[in-house]
N, C-alpha and C positions, 0 to 999 in steps of 0.2 A: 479598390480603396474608395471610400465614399467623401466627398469632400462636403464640409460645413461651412457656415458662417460663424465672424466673430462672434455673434451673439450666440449664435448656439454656442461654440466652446466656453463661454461666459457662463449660460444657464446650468451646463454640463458640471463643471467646476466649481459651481456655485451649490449644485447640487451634491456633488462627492467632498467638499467642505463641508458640508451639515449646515448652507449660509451664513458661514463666515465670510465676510467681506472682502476681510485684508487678506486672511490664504487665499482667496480668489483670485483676488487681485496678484498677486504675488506670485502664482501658477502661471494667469494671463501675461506677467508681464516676464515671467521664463518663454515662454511660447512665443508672445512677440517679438522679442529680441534672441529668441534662439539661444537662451542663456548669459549673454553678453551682457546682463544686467549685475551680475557681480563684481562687474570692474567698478561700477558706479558710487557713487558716494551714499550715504544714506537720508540724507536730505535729497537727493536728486530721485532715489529710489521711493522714500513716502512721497515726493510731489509726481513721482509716476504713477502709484498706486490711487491717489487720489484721482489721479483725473480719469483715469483706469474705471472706476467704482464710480465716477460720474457720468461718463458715456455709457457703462453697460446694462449700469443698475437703475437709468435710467430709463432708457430705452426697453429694460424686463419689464417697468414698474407698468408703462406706460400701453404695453403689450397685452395687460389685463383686462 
């Protein structure tokens, strides 16, 4: 098993979204929470996604 970085699984996911953001984000934040993000409210769930799509999509942009 080959292990990655968040940023790759980001670019990954970002890539099999067709760069959609928010399913990125949304996959990422399945992955970091091991799913446990369902219990969540959906305000608590867009302000994870937001900050999700700020560290990652930042850190891609900036990689160019």
């Amino acid at each position: 098993m080959k292990e990655i970085t968040m940023q790759q699984c980001w670019n990954d996911l970002k890539t099999d979204h067709e760069g959609d953001l928010d399913k990125t984000a949304l996959a990422m934040l399945g992955i970091i929470t091991t799913g446990a993000y369902a219990m969540f409210d959906g305000e608590k769930i867009d302000r994870l996604k937001s900050e999700i799509i700020s560290k990652f999509n930042k850190e891609n942009d900036n990689a160019r």
